[in-house]
Structure formats: C-alpha cells, structure tokens
N, C-alpha and C positions, 0 to 999 in steps of 0.2 A: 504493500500500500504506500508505504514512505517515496517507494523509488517511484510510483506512478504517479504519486502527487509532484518531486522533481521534477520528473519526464515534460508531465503537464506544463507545469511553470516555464520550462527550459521550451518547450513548443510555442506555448502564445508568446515570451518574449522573442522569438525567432519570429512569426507571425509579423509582431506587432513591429519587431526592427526592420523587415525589411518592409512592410506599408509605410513606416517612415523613410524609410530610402527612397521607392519608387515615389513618393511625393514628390520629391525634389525632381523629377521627369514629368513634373502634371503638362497636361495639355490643355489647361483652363489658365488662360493670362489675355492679359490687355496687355502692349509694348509700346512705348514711346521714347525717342533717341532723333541725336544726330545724326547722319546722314553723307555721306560724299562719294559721289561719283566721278572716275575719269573713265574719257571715250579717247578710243583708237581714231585720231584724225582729229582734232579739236584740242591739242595741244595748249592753245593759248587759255583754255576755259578750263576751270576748273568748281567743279558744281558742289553747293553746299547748300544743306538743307535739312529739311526733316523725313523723320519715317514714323508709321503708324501703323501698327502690326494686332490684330485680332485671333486669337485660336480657341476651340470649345470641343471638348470630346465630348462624343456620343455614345455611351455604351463602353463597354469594354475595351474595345479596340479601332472605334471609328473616330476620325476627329475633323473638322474644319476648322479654314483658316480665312482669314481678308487681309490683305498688304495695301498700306498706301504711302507713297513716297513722293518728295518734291523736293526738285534742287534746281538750284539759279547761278548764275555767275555773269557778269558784265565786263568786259574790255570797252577803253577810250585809249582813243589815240587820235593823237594832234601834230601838226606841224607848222611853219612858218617860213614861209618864204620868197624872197625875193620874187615880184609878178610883172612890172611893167613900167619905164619909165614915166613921170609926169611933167608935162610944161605948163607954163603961164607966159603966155605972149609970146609962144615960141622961143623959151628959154628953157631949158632942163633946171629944173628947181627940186628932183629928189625920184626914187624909185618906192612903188608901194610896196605894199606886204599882201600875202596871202594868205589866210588863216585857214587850213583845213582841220576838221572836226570830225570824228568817225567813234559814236557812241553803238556800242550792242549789248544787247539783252537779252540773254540766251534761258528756258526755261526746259525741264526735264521731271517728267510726271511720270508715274509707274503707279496702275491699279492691278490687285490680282486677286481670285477668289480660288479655291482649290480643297480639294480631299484628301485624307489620306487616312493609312490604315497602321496603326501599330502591331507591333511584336514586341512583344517582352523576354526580353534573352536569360534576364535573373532580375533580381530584387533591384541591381544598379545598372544595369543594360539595357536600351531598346533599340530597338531597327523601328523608323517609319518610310513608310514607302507615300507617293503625294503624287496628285496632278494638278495643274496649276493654269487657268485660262484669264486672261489682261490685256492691257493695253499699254503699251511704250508711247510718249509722245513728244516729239521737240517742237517748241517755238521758239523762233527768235523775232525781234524789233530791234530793227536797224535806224536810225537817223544821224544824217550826213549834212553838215554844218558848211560853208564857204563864206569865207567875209574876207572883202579888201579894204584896208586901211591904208591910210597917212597921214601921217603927223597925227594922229587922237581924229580924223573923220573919218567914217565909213562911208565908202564909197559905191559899197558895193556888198550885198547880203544874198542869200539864199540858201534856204533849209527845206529840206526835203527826207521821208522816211519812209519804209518797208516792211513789211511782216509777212513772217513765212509760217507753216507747219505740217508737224506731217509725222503722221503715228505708224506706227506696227502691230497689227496682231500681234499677243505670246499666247505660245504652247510649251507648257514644260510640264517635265518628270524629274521628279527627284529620288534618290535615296540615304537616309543618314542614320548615322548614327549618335544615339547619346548616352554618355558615362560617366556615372559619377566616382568622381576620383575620390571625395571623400563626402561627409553630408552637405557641405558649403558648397563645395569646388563640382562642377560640370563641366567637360569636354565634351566638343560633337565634332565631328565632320560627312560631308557628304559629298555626293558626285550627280550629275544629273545632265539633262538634254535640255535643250532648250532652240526654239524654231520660232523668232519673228519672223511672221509674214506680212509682206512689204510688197515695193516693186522688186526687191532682190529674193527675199524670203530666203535668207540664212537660217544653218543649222549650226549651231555651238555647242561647245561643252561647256560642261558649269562644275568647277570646285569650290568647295566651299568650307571654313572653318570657323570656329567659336568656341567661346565659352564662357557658363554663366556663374557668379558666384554672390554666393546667399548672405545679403544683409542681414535680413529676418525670414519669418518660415513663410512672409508673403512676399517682400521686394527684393528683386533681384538684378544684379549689374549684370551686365552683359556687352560683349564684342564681337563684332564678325566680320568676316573677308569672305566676300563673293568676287570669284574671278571668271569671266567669259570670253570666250573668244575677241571679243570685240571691246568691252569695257569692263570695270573693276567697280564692285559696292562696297566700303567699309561704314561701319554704323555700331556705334556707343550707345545702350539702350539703360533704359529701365523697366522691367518687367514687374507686374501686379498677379501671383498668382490667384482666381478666387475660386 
C-alpha cells in the first residue's frame, strides 16, 4: 500500500510537470513587436515597422493563426547645381542654381491567415505542421521637387509626384519545431515553401528561427529570423499567453 501511495504521488507529479512544461508550447497568444524587413533589390530602403500576430488552438491538436505586419522607410535626396547663366542689359551678372529634390515613401504590408496541426513529440517537444494564404503588398509615393534660384529669388518652381503599387498572392507551408530548453527558455526552428503569385509568381524557400523566453507564466519575449529567397523578416515580440 505505502509503495502504491509513492507510485501515485510520483505519477501525478510526472502528470502535472510535464502539463506544466507543454504550457510553455501553448498555442493561445496575442503577439505584438517590432518588425524589419530587407528586400533583394531595394538596397537603399530599409523597412521598419510593426507586426501583429494572433494564434488559438482548437482541440487537441488543431490551431489557427492571423499575421499582420507593416513596415515603411523613406529616402531624400537632393542636389544643387550650377543651371544657366543670367544677364541684365546684356551683361552677365551671375549663374543660377538648381535645386533638385527627390523624396520617397516606400510602404510594405503583409496579411496572413493559416492552419495548422500539432504533434507533441514529449512533455517539451512539438512539431507543427501550417498552411498559410495573404497578401504581400508595396506602395511607394514618389515626389520630385525643381527650383531655380539666384541671389534669394526663385525663378523658377515645379513639383510634381507619383504613386505606384502592387501586391502578390502568398501560398505557404511550413514546418517547425519547438523546444523547451528549460521552463523559461524556448527554441524553434522551421523550414517551409513559400509561392507569391504575381506577374513572376516565384517559389522560395523559407528558414526560419527563434526563441521565446518566459517573463511570467503569461508574457513572453521573443525573436525571430525569417529568411526567403528574396527578402529577410527579423521581429522582437511580446507575446500574451491566455
């Protein structure tokens, strides 16, 4: 009897440690963070912003998720230069100035809705598997400034501007993994496919890593590196488990 009362005791607290472990893997959070994105071919821009991340399990092993993200960055660039001689009374009295002005505004939005299905590998391991359907979108606003002066009078103005955009389809799949190193500390990574459809409709690959670690048994820090064929997502998060 002594040793099945042990036994007992030594089972629920095995029970009840690892329902406290797999906690620290919940799939019920709100996520809010920093954001930066770089793109292949847009050197000069460098996008900062926000990200706003939703997840809910359903059941055992079902979960959805919502992503929304938004990043900006703007380049100016100016110059000045020598434009045209001036006379008075057919005298040269001095050369103007040209003032070129080239402001852009460049914006990068990302929605995404998706499923996926867990595996629970042990108390501290899970595999989720996900499918993921959104939308990619850039705009930019462009305005281009000219002004001639001399001596403090302008001689000469015009301003004029542009606006462009232009979205893609996403299709992704992913797969990852997450493990806790210990009750605080989470590691994940993942690998995945990913097919914006466009006029090009590229297919990428997607790696991915992170990890989250536990202020308290609801707020949680968190980092992550998404890398694509084409461009790169880092983002500094806080997550709410409820």
């Amino acid at each position: 009897m002594k040793y099945a009362v042990i036994a007992g005791a030594l089972s629920l607290f095995s029970i009840t440690a690892a329902a406290n472990q797999t906690s620290g893997l919940s799939y019920d959070y709100v996520e809010v963070g920093y954001a930066k994105m770089d793109v292949d071919g847009l050197d000069e821009l460098s996008f900062d912003g926000y990200v706003v991340k939703l997840s809910k399990q359903l059941g055992d092993n079902w979960y959805l998720t919502g992503l929304y993200a938004s990043t900006a960055d703007e380049t100016l660039y100016s110059e000045s230069e020598n434009y045209r001689n001036i006379y008075q009374n057919d005298e040269l009295v001095g050369t103007s100035t040209l003032n070129l002005k080239r402001e852009l505004d460049a914006e990068l939005t990302r929605i995404e809705f998706g499923a996926g299905y867990i595996q629970q590998l042990s108390a501290v391991t899970n595999i989720d598997y996900s499918i993921n359907l959104g939308k990619l979108k850039y705009t930019t606003d462009l305005k281009i400034t000219d002004e001639e002066t001399f001596e403090g009078m302008v001689l000469s103005f015009s301003e004029y501007g542009d606006s462009d955009s232009n979205s893609a389809e996403i299709l992704a799949a992913n797969v990852q993994v997450r493990h806790l190193l210990t009750e605080q500390f989470e590691v994940n990574a993942g690998l995945g496919y990913e097919r914006l459809h466009d006029d090009e409709s590229d297919n990428n690959l997607v790696l991915q890593a992170g990890f989250n670690f536990a202020l308290t048994d609801k707020a949680i820090l968190g980092a992550s590196y998404r890398y694509v064929d084409e461009y790169a997502d880092i983002a500094a998060t806080l997550r709410y488990y409820f």
